[in-house]
N, CA, C and O atoms as a DFTB+ gen file, in Angstrom:
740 C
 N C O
     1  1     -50.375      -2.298       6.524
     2  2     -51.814      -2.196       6.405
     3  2     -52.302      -3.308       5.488
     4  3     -51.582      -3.761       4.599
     5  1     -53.445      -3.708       5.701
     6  2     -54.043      -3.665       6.379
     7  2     -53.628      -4.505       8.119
     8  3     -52.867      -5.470       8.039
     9  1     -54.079      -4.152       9.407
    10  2     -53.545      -4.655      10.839
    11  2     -53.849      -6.009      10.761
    12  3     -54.758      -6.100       9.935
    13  1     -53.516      -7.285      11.260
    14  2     -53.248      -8.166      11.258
    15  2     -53.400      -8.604      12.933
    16  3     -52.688      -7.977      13.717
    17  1     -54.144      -9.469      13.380
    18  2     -53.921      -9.422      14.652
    19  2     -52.420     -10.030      15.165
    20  3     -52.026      -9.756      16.299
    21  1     -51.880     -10.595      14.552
    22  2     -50.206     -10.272      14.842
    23  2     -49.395      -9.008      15.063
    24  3     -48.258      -8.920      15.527
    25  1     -50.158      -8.105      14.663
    26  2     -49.717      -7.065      14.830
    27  2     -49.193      -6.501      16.502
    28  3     -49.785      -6.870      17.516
    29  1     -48.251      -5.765      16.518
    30  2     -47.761      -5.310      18.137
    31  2     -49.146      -4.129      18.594
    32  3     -49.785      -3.398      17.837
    33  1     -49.225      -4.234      19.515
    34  2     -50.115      -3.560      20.175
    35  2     -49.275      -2.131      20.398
    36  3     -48.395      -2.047      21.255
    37  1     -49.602      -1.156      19.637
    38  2     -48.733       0.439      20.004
    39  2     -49.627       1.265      19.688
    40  3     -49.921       1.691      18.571
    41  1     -50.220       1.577      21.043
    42  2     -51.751       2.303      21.588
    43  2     -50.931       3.610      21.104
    44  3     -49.718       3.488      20.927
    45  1     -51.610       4.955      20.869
    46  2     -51.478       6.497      20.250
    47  2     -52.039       6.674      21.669
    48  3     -51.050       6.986      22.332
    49  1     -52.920       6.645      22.342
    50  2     -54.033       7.132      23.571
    51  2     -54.030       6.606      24.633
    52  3     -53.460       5.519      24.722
    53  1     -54.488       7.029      25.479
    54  2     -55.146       6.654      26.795
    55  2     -56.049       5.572      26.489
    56  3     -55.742       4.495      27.002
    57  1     -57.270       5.603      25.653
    58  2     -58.228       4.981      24.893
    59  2     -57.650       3.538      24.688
    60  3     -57.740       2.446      25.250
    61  1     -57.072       4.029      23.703
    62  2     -56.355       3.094      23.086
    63  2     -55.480       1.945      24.414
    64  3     -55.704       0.760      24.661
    65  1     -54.445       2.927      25.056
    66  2     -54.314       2.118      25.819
    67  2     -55.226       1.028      26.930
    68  3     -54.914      -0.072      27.389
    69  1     -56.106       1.632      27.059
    70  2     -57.296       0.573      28.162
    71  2     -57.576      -0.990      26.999
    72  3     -57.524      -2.184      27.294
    73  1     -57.898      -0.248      25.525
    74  2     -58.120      -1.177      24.716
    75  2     -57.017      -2.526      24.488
    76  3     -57.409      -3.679      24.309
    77  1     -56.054      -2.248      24.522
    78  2     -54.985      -2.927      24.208
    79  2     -54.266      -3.832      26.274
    80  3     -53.809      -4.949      26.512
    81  1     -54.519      -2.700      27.160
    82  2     -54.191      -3.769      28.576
    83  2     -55.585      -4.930      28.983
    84  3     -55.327      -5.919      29.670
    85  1     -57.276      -4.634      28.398
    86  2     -57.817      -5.050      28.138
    87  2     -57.725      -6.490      27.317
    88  3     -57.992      -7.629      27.697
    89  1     -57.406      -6.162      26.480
    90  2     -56.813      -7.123      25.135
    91  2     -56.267      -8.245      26.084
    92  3     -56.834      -9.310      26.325
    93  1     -54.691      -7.680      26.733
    94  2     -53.662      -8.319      27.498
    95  2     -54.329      -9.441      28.679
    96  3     -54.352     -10.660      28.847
    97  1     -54.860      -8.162      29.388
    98  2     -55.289      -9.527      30.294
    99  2     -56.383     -10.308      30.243
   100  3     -56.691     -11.029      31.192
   101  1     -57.136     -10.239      29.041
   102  2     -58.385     -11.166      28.800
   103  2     -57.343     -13.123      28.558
   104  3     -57.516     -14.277      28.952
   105  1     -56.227     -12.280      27.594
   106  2     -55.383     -13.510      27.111
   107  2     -54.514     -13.661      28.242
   108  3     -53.736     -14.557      27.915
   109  1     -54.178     -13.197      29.601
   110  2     -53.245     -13.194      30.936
   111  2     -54.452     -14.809      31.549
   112  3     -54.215     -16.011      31.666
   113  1     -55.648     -13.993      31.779
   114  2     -56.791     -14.967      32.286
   115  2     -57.088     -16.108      31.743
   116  3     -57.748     -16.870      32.449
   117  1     -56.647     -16.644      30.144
   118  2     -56.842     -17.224      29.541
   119  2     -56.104     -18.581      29.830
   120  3     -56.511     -19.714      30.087
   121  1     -54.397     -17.812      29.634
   122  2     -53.198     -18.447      30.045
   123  2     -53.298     -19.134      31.626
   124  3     -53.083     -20.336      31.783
   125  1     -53.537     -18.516      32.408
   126  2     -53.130     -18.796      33.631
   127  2     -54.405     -19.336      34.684
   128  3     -54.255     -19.877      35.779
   129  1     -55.728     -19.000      33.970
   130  2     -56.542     -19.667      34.799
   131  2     -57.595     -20.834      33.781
   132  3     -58.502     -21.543      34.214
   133  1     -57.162     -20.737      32.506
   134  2     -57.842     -21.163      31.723
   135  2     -59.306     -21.014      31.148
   136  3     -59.875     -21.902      30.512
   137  1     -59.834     -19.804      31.445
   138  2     -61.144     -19.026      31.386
   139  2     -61.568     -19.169      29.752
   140  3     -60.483     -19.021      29.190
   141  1     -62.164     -19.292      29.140
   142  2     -62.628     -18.946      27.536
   143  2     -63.034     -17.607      27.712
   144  3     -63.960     -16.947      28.184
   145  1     -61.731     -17.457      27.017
   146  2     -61.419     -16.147      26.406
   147  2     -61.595     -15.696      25.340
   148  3     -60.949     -16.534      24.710
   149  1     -62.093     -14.781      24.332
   150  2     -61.843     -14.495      23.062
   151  2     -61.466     -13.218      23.092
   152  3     -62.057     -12.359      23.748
   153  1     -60.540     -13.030      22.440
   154  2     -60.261     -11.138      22.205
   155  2     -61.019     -10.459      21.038
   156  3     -60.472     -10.493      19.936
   157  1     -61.639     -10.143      21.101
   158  2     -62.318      -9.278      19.461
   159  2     -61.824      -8.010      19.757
   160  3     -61.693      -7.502      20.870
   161  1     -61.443      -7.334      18.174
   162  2     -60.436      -6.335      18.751
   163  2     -61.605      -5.692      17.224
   164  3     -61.846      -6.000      16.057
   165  1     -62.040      -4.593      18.321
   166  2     -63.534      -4.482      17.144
   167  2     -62.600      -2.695      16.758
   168  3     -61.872      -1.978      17.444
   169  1     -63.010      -2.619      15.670
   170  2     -62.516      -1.223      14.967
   171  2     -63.464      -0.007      15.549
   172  3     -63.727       0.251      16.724
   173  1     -63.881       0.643      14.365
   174  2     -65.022       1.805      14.676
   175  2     -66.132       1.704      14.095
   176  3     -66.307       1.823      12.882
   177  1     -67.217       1.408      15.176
   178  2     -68.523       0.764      15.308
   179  2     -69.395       2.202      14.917
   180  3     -69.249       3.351      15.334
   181  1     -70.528       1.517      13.761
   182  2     -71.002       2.943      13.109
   183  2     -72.724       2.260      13.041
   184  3     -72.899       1.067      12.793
   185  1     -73.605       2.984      13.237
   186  2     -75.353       2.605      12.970
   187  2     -75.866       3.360      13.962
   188  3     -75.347       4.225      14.668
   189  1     -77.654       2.632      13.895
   190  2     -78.440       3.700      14.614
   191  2     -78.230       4.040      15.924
   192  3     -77.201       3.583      16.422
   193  1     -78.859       4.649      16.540
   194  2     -78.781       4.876      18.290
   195  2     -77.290       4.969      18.686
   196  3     -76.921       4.703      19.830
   197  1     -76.603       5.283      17.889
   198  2     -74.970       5.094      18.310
   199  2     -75.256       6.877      19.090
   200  3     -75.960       7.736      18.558
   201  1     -74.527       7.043      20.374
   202  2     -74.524       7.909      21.472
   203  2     -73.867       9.410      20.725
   204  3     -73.005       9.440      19.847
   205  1     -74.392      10.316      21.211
   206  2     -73.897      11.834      20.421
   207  2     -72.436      11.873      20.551
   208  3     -71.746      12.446      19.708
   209  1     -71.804      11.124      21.858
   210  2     -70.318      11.769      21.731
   211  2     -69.616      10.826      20.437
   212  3     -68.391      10.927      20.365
   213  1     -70.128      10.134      19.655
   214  2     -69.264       9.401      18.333
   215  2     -69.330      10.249      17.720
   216  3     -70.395      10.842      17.891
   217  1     -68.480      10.835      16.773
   218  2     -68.095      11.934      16.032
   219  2     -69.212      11.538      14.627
   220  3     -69.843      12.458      14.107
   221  1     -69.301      10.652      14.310
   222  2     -69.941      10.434      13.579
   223  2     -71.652      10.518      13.720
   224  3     -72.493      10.877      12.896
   225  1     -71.781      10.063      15.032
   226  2     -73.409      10.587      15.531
   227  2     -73.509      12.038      15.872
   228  3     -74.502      12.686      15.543
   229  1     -72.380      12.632      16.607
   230  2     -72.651      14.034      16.755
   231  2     -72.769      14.845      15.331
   232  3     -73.610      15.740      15.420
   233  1     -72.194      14.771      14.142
   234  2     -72.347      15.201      12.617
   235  2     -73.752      14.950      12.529
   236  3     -74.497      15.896      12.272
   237  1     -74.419      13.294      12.786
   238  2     -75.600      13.470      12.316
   239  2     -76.855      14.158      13.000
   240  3     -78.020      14.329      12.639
   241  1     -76.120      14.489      14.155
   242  2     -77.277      15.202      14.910
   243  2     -77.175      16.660      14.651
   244  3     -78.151      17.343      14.961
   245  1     -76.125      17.245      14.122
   246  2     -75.991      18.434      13.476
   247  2     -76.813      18.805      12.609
   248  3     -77.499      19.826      12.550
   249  1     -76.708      17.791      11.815
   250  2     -77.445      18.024      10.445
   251  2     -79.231      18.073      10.415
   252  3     -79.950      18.960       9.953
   253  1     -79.678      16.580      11.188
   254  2     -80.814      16.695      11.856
   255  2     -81.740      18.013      12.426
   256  3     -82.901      18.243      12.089
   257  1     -81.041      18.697      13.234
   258  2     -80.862      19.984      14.131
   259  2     -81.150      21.050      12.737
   260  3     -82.091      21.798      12.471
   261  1     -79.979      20.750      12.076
   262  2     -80.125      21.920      11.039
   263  2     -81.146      21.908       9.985
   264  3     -81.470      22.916       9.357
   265  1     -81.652      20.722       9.805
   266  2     -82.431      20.525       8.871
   267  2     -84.104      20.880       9.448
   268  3     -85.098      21.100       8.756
   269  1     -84.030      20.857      10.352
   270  2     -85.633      21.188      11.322
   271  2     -85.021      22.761      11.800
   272  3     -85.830      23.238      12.596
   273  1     -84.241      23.393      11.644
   274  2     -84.079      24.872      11.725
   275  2     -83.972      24.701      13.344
   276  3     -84.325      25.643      14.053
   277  1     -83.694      24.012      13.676
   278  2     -83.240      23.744      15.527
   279  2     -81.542      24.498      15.661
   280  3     -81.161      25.155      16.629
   281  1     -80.927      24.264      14.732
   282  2     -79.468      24.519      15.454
   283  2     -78.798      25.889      14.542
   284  3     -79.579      26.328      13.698
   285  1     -77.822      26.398      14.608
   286  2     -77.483      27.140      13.855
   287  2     -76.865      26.290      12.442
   288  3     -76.551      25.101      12.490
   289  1     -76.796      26.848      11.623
   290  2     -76.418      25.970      10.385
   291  2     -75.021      26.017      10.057
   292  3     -74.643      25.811       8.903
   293  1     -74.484      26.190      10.693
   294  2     -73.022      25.366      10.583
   295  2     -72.572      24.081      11.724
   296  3     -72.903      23.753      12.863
   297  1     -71.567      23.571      10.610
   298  2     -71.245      21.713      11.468
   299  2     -70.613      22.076      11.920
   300  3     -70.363      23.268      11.740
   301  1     -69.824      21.242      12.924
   302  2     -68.564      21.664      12.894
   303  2     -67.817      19.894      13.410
   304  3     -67.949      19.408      14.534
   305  1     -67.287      19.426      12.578
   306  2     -66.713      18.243      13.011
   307  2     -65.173      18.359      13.051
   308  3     -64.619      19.243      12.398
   309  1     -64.526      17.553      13.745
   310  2     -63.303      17.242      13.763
   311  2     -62.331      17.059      13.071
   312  3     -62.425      17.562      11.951
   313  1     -61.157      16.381      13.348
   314  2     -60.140      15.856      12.311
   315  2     -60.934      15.037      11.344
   316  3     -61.709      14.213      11.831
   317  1     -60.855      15.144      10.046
   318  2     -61.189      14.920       8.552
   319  2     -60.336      14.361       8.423
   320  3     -60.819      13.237       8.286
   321  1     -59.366      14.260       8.355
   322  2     -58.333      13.465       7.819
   323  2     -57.973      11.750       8.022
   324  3     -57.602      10.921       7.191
   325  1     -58.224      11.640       9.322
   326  2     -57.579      10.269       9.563
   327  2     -58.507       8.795       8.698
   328  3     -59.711       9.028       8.803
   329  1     -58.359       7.966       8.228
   330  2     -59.034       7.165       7.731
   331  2     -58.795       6.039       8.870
   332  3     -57.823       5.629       9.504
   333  1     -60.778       5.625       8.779
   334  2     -60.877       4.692       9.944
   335  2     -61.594       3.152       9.171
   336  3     -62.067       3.246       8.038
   337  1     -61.603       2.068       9.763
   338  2     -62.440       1.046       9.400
   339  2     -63.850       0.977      10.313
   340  3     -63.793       0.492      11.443
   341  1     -64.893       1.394       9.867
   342  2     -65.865       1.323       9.498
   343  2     -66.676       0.219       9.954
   344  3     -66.350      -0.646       9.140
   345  1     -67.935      -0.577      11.104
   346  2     -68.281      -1.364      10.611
   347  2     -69.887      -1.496      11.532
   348  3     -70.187      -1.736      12.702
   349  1     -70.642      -1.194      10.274
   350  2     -72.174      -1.300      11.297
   351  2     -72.458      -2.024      12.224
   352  3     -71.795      -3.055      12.114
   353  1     -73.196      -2.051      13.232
   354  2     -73.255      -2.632      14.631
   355  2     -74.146      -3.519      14.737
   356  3     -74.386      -4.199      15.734
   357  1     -74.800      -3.552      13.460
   358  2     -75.859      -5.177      13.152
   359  2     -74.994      -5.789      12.738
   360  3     -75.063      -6.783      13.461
   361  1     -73.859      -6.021      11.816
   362  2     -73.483      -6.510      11.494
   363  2     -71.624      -7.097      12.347
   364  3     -70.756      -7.956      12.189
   365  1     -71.940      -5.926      13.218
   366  2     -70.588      -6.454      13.993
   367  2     -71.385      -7.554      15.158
   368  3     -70.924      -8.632      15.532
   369  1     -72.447      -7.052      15.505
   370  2     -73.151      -8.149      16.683
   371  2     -73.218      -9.846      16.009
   372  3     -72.977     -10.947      16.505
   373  1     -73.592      -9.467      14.884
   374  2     -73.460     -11.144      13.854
   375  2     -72.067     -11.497      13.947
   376  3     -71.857     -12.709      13.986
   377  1     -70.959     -10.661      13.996
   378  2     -69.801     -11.378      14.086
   379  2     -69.086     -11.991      15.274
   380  3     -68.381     -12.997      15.351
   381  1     -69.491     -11.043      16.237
   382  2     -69.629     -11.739      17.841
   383  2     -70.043     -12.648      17.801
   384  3     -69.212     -13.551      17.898
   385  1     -71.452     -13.082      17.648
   386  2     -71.974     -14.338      17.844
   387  2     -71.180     -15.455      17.246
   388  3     -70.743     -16.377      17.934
   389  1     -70.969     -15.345      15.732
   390  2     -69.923     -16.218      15.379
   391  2     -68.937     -16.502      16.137
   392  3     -69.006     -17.601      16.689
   393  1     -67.779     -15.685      16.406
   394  2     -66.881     -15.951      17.120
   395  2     -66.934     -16.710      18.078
   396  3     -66.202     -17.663      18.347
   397  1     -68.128     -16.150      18.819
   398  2     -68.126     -16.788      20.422
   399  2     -68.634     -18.520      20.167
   400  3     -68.683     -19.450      20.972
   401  1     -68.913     -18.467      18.941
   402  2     -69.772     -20.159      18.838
   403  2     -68.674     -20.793      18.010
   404  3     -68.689     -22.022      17.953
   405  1     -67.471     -19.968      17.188
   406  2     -66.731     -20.959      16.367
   407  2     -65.226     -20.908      16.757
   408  3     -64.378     -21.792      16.634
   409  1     -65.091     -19.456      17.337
   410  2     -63.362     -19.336      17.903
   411  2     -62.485     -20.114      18.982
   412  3     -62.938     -20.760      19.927
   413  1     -61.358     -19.957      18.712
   414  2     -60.408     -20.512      19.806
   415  2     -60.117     -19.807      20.783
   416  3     -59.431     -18.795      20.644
   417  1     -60.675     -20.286      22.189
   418  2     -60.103     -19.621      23.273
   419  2     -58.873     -18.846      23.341
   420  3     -58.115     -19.409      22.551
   421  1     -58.303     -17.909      23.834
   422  2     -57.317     -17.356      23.811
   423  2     -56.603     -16.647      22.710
   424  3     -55.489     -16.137      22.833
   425  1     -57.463     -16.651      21.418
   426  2     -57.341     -15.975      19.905
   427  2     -57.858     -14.489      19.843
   428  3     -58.921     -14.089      20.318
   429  1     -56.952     -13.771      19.199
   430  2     -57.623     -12.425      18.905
   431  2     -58.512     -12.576      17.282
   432  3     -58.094     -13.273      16.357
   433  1     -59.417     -11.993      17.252
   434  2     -60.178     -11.531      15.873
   435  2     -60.460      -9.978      15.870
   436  3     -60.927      -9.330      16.807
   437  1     -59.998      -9.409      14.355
   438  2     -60.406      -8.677      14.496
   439  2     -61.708      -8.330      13.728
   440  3     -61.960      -8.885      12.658
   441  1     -62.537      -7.404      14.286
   442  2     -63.884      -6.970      13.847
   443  2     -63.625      -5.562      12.807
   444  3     -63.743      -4.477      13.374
   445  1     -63.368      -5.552      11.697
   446  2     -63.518      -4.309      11.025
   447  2     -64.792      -4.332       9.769
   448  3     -65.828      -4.859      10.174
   449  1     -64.830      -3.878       8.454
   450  2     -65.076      -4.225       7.642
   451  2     -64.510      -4.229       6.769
   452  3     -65.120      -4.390       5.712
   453  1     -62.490      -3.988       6.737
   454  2     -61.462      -4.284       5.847
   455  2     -62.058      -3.161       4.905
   456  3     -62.529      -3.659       3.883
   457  1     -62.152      -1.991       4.957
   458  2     -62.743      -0.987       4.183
   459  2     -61.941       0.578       5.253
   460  3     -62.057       0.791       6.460
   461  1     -61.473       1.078       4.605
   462  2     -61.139       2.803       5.573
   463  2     -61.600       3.582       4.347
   464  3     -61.494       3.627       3.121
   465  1     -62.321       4.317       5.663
   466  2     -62.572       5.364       5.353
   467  2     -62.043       6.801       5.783
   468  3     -61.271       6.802       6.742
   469  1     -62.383       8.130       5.153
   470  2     -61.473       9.385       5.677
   471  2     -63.044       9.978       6.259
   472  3     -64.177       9.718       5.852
   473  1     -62.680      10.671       7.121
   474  2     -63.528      11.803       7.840
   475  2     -64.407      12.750       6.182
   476  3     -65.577      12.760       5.799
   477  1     -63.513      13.212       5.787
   478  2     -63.939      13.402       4.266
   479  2     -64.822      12.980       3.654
   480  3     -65.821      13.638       3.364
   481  1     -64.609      11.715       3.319
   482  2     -65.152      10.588       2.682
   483  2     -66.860      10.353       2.962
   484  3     -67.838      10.251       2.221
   485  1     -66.599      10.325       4.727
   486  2     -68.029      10.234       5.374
   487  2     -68.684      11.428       5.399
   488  3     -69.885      11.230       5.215
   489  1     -68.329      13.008       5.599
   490  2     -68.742      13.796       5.327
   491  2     -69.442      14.020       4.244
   492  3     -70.375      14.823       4.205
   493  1     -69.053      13.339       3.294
   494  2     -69.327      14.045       1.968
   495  2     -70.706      13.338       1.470
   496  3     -71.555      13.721       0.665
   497  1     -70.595      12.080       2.311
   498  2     -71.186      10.707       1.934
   499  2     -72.863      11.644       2.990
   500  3     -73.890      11.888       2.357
   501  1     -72.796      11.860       3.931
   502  2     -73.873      12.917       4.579
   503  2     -73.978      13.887       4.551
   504  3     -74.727      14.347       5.413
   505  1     -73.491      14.627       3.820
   506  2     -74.085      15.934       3.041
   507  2     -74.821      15.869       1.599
   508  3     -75.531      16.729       1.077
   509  1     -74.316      14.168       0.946
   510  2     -75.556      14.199       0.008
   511  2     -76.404      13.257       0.305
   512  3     -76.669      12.344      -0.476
   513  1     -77.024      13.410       1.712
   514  2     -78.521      12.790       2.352
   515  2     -78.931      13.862       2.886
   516  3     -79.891      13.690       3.637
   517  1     -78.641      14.699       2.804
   518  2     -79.581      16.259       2.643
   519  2     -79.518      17.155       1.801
   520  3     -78.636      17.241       0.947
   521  1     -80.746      18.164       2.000
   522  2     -81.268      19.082       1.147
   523  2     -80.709      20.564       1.725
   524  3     -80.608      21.624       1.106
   525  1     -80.397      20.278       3.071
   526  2     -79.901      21.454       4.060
   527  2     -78.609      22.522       3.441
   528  3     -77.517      22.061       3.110
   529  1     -78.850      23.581       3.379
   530  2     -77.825      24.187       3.682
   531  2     -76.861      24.688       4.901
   532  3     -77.248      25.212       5.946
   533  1     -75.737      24.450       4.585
   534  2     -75.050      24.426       5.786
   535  2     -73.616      24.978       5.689
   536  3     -73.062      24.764       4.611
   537  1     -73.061      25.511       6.428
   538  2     -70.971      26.024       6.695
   539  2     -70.518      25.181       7.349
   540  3     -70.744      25.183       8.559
   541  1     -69.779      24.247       6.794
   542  2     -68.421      23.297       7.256
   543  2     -67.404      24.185       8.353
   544  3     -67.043      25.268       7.891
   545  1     -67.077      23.974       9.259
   546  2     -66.101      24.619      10.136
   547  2     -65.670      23.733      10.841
   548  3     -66.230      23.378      11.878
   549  1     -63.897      22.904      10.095
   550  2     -63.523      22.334      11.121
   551  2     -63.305      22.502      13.044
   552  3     -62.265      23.023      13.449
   553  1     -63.940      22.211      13.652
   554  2     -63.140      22.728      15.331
   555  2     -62.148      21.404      15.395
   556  3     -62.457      20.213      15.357
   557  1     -60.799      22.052      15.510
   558  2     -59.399      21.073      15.831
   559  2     -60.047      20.613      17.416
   560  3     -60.476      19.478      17.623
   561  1     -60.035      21.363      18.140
   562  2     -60.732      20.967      19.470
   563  2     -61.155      19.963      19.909
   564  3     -61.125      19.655      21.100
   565  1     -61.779      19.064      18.677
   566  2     -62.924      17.757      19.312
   567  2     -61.723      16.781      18.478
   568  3     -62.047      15.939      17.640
   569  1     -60.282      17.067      18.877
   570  2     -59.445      15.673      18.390
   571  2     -58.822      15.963      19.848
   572  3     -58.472      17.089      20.202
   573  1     -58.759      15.186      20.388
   574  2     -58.571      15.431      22.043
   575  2     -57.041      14.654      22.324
   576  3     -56.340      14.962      23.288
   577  1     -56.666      13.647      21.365
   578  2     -55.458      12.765      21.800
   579  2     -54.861      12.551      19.508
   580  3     -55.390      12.862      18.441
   581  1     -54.160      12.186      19.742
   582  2     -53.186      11.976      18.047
   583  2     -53.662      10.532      17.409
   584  3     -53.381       9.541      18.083
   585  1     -54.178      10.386      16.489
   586  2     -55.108       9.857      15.877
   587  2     -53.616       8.969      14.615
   588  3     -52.726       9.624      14.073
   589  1     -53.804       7.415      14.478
   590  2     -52.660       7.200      13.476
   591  2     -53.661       8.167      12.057
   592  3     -54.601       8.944      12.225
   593  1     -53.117       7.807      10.958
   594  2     -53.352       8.403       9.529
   595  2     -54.388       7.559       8.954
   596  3     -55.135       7.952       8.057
   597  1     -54.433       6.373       9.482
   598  2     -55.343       5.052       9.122
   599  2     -55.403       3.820      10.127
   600  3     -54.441       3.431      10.789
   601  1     -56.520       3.334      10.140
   602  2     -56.806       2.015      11.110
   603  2     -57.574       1.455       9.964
   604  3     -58.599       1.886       9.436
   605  1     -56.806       0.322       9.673
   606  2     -58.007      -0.333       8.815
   607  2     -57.308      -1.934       9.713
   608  3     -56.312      -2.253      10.362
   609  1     -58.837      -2.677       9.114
   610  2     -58.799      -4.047       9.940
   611  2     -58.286      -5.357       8.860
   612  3     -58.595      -5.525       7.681
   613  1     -57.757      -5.848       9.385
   614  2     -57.417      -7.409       8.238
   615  2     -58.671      -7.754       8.943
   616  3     -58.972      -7.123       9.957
   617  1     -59.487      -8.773       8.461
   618  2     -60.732      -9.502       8.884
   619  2     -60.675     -10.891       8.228
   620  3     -61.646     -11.641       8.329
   621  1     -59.245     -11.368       7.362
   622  2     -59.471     -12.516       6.681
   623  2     -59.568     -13.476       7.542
   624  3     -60.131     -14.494       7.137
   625  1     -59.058     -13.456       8.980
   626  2     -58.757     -14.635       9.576
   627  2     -60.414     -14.815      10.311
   628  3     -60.870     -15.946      10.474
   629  1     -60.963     -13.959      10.588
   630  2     -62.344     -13.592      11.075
   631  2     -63.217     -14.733       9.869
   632  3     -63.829     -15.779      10.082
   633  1     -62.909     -13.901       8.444
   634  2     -63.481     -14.521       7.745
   635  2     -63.662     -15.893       7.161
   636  3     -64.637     -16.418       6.623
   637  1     -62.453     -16.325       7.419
   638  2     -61.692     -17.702       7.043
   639  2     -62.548     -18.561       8.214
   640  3     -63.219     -19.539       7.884
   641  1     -62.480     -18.199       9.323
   642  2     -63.142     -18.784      10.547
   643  2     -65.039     -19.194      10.347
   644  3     -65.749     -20.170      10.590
   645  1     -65.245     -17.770       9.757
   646  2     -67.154     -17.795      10.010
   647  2     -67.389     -17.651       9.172
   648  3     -68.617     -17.670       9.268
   649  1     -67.049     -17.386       7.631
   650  2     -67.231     -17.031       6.761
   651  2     -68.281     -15.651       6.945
   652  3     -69.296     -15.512       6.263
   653  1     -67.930     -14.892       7.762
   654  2     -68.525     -13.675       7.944
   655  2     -68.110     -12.410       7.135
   656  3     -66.900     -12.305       6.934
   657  1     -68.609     -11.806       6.828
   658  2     -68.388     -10.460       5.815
   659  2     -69.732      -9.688       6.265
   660  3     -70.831     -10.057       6.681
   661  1     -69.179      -8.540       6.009
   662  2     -69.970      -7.160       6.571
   663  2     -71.395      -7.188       5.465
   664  3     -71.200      -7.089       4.254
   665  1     -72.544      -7.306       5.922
   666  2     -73.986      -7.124       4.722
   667  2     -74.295      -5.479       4.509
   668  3     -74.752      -4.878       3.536
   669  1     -73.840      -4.994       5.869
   670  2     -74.532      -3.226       5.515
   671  2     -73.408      -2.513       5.378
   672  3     -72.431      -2.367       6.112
   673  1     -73.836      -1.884       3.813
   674  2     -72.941      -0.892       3.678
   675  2     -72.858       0.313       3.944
   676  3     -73.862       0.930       4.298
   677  1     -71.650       0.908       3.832
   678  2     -71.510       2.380       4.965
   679  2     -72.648       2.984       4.464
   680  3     -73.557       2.983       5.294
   681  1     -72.828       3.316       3.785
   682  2     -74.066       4.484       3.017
   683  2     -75.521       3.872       3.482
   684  3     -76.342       4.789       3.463
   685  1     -75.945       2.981       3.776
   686  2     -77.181       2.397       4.466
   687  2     -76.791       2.812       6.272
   688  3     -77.679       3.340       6.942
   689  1     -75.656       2.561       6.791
   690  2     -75.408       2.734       7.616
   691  2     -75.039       4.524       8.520
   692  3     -74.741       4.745       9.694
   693  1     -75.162       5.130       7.784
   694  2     -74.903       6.578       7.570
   695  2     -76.242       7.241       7.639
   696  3     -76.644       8.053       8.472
   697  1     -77.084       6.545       6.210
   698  2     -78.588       6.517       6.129
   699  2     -79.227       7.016       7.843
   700  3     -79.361       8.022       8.540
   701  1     -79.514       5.267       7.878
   702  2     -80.120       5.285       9.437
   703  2     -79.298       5.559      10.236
   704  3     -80.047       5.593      11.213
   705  1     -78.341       5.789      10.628
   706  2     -77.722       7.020      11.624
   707  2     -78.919       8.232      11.875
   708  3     -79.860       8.400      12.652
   709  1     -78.294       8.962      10.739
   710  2     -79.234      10.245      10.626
   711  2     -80.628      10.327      10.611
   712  3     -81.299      11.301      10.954
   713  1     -81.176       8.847      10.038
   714  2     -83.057       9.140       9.938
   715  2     -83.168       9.051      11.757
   716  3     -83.979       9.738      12.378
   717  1     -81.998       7.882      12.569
   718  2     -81.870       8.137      13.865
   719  2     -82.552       9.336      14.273
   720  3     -83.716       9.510      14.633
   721  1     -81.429      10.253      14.119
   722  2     -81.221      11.362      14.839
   723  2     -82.328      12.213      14.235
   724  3     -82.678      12.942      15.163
   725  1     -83.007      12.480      13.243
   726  2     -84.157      13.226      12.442
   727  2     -85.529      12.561      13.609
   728  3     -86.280      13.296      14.251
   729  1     -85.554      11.434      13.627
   730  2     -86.547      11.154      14.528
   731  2     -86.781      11.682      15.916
   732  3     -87.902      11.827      16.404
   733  1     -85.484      12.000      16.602
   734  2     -85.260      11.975      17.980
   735  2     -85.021      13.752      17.873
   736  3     -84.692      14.195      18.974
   737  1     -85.102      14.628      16.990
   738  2     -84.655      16.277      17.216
   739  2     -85.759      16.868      16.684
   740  3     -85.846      18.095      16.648
């Protein structure tokens, strides 16, 4: 730790796997037909309008829900445990652009914000952006495939390249998540 895009590709998932034969043949097309290719091998993408099934948007629409007396007042999120890298989606779109204007064809980058976080961590981090009362109840249920213990991203080579670094931090990013979802319930 932190992953390294040298790193071997050893998918846990189905998911995972599309991500990683994806990966493969962007650099297969690269090799053999000479296409400009870039691999961005983006971590776990977190901000507004992000879709209810992200575990992290479905929490904030919980809370939303609960806070306007819409839902019953208990959460119920998933595996807590695993620590993920983190990286707002304004600020991952700025790193795309870089890439695509400064990288080497046929190179992987990865997109994280070299920061993990635990399910915990973020929980705790949106329960003090409300006033709500509420019952925590893990459901094991919404972990559907085996999760490693941590994904965190190396980003030096990213950085070394664009001099890019992440501007929004998780807690701004968490923020507007939820004012998201408060708007829209």
């Amino acid at each position: 730790m932190p992953i390294k895009e040298t790193a071997s590709l050893r998918p846990l998932s189905p998911f995972g796997v599309s991500q990683a034969a994806q990966d493969l043949l962007g650099f297969q097309y690269y090799k053999t037909y000479g296409l400009k290719i870039i691999r961005a091998r983006v971590f776990s993408v977190l901000g507004p309008r992000q879709p209810v099934y992200y575990p992290l948007s479905s929490l904030a629409r919980q809370i939303a829900e609960i806070e306007k007396k819409k839902g019953n007042p208990v959460l119920r999120p998933g595996n807590l445990e695993s620590k993920k890298d983190y990286t707002d989606v304004r600020d991952l779109v700025r790193a795309l652009w870089l890439i695509s204007e400064k990288s080497e064809p046929g190179e992987a980058y990865n997109l994280g914000s070299g920061q993990a976080w635990s399910g915990h961590e973020m929980l705790k981090l949106m329960l003090g952006m409300t006033r709500a009362k509420m019952v925590i109840e893990t459901d094991e249920t919404k972990t559907v495939f085996p999760e490693p213990p941590i994904l965190l991203a190396d980003i030096s080579r990213l950085s070394r390249l664009t001099g890019w670094k992440p501007q929004i931090h998780l807690k701004q990013s968490l923020l507007d998540l939820l004012n998201y979802w408060r708007e829209k319930v």
